[in-house]
C-alpha positions as CSV (number, residue, x, y, z in Angstrom):
1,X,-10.6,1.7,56.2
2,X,-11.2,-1.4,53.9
3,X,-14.7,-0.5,53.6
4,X,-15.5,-0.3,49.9
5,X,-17.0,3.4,49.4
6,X,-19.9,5.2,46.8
7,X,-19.7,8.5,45.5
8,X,-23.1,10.0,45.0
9,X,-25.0,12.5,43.4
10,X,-28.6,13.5,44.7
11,X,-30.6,16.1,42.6
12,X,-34.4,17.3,43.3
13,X,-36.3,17.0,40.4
14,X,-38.1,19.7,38.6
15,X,-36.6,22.6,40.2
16,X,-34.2,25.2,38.5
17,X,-31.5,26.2,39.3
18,X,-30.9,22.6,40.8
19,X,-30.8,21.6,44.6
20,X,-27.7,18.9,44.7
21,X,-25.2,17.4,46.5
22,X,-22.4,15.3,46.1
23,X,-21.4,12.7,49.1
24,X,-19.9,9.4,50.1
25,X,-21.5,6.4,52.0
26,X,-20.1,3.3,52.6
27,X,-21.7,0.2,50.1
28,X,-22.6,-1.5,52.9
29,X,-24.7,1.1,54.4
30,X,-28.5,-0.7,54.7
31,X,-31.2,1.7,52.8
32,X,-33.0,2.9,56.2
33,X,-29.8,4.6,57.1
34,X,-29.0,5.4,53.5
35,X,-32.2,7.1,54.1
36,X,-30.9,8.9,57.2
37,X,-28.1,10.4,55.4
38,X,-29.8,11.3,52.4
39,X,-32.1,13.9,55.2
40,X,-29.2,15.2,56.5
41,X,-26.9,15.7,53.1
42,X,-30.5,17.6,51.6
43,X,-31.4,19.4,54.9
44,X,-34.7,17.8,55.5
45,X,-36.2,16.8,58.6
46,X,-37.2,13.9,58.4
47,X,-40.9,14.2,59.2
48,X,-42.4,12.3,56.3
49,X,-42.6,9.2,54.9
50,X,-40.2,7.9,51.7
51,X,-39.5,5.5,49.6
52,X,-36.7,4.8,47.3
53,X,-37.5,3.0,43.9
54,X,-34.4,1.1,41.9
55,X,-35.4,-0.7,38.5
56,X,-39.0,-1.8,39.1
57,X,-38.6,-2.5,43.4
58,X,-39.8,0.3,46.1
59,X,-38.1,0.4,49.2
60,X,-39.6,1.7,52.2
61,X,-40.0,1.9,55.8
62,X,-43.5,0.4,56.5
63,X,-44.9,-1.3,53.5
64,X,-48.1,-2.8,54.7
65,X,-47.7,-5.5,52.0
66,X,-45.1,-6.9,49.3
67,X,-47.3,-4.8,46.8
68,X,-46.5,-1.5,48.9
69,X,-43.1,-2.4,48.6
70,X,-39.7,-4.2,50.2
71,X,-38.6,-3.1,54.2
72,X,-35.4,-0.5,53.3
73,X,-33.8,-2.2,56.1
74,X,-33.1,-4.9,55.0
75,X,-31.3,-3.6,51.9
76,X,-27.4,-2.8,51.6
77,X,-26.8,-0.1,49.1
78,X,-24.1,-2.1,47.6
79,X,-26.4,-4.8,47.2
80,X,-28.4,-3.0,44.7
81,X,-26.7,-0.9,43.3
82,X,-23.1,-2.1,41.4
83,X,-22.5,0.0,38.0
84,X,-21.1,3.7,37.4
85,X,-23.6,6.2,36.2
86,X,-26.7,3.9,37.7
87,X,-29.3,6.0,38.7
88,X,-32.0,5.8,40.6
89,X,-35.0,7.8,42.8
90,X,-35.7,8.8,46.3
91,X,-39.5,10.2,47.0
92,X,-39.7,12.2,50.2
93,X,-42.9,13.5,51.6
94,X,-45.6,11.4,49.6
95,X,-47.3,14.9,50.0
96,X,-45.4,17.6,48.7
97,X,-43.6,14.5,46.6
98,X,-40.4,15.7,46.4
99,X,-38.7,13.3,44.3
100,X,-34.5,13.0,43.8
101,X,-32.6,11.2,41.6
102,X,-29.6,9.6,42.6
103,X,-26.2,8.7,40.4
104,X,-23.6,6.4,41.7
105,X,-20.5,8.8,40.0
106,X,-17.5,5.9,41.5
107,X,-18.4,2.8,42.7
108,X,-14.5,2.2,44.1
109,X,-14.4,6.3,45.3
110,X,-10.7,6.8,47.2
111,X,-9.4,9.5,49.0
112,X,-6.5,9.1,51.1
113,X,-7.8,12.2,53.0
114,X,-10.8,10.6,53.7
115,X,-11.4,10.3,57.5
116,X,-14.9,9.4,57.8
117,X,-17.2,6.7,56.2
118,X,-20.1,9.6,55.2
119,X,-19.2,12.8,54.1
120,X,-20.6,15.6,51.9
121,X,-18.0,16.9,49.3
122,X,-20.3,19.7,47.6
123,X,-23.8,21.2,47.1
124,X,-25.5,23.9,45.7
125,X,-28.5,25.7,46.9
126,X,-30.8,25.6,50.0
127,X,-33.3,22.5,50.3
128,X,-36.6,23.6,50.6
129,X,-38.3,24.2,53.4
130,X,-40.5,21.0,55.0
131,X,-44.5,21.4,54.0
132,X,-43.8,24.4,51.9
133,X,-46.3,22.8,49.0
134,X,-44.5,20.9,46.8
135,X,-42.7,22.4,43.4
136,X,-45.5,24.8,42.6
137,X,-45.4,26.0,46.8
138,X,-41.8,26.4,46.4
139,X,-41.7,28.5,43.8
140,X,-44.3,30.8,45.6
141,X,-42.3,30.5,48.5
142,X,-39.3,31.9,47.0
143,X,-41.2,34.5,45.1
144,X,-42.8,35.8,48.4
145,X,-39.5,35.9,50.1
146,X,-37.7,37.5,47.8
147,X,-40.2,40.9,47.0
148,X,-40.7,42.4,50.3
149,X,-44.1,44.1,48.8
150,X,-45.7,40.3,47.8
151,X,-48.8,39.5,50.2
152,X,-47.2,36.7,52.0
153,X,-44.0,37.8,52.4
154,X,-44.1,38.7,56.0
155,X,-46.5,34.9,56.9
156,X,-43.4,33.3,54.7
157,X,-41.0,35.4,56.8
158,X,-42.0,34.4,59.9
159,X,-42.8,30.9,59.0
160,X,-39.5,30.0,57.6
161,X,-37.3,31.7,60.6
162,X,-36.9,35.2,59.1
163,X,-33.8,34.1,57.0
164,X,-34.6,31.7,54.3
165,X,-31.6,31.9,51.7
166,X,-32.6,29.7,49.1
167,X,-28.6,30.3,47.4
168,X,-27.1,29.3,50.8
169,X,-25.6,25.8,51.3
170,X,-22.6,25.0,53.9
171,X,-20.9,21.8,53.2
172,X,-19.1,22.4,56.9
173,X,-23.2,22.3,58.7
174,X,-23.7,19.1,56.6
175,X,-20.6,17.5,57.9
176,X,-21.1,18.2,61.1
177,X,-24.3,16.7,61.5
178,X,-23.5,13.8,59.7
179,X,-20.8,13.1,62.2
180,X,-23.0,14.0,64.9
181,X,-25.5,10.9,63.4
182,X,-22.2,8.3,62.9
183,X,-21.6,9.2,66.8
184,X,-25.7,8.4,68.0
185,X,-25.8,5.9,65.3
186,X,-23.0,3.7,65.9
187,X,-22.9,0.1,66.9
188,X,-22.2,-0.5,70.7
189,X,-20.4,-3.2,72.5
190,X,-21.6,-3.2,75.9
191,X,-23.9,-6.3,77.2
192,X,-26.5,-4.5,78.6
193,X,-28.3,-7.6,80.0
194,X,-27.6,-7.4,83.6
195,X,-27.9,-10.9,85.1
């Protein structure tokens, strides 16, 4: 691979003990599918709207004007981002505002192991479950599941699956969907324009 490669780290804010993982994109991967990534490295879903900020700029899907902020797609990474220990912040769910801060750890990250262009190397902790109520809805969350005598605990139960681990994270799940996304997500060759 001659692709020139980022190691990240991606932390949700204002939560303790911390929600994080570590992972590797390519530099040249555009902010929409930095986006992508970023859903399936945390273990969101994807249902909301985001935005990334780096300096003073937003980034985002739809902006409805240059006010709103930039179209992520048509952003590379590397473009934006150059130095080690740069950080910048990801807002997910302009709801529940769950906001991450990204560090570029190596801007020249090698591994002669590495087989894939995105990978997750290491996490800790479950991400939250999607419309749980921000921070403050989280913590409740957690506090419900956890004491089988707390009013909600069976409504949390049942809402989250019946087996909400908030310690749980598998580096191995991660991987797999992220190479389940490189495989839908990858360019094709084929002229479909049948004449």
């Amino acid at each position: 691979m001659n692709e020139r490669f980022y190691l990240l780290r991606i932390q949700l804010l204002d939560i303790e003990p911390a929600i994080w993982r570590r992972f590797v994109v390519p530099s040249s991967i555009t902010l929409d599918r930095f986006h992508d990534v970023i859903q399936i490295v945390m273990g969101w879903t994807d249902s909301h709207l985001h935005e990334f900020t780096i300096g003073k700029k937003r980034y985002t899907e739809y902006p409805e004007s240059k006010e709103d902020g930039l179209i992520c797609g048509r952003y590379h990474l590397g473009d934006l981002i150059k130095q080690n220990g740069r950080s910048f912040h990801y807002l997910y769910d302009f709801g529940d505002s769950w906001e991450h801060e990204l560090i570029l750890e190596d801007s020249r990250y090698f591994d002669p192991e590495l087989r894939t262009e995105i990978i997750c190397l290491d996490g800790q902790r479950a991400c939250p479950p999607e419309d749980v109520g921000g921070v403050p809805g989280y913590y409740e969350f957690c506090e419900a599941i956890k004491d089988k005598n707390h009013e909600e605990h069976e409504t949390f139960m049942e809402w989250s699956g019946g087996n909400f681990n908030n310690e749980y994270f598998n580096c191995g799940i991660v991987n797999r969907e992220l190479m389940k996304y490189l495989r839908w997500s990858r360019d094709r060759y084929e002229d479909w324009d049948i004449t």
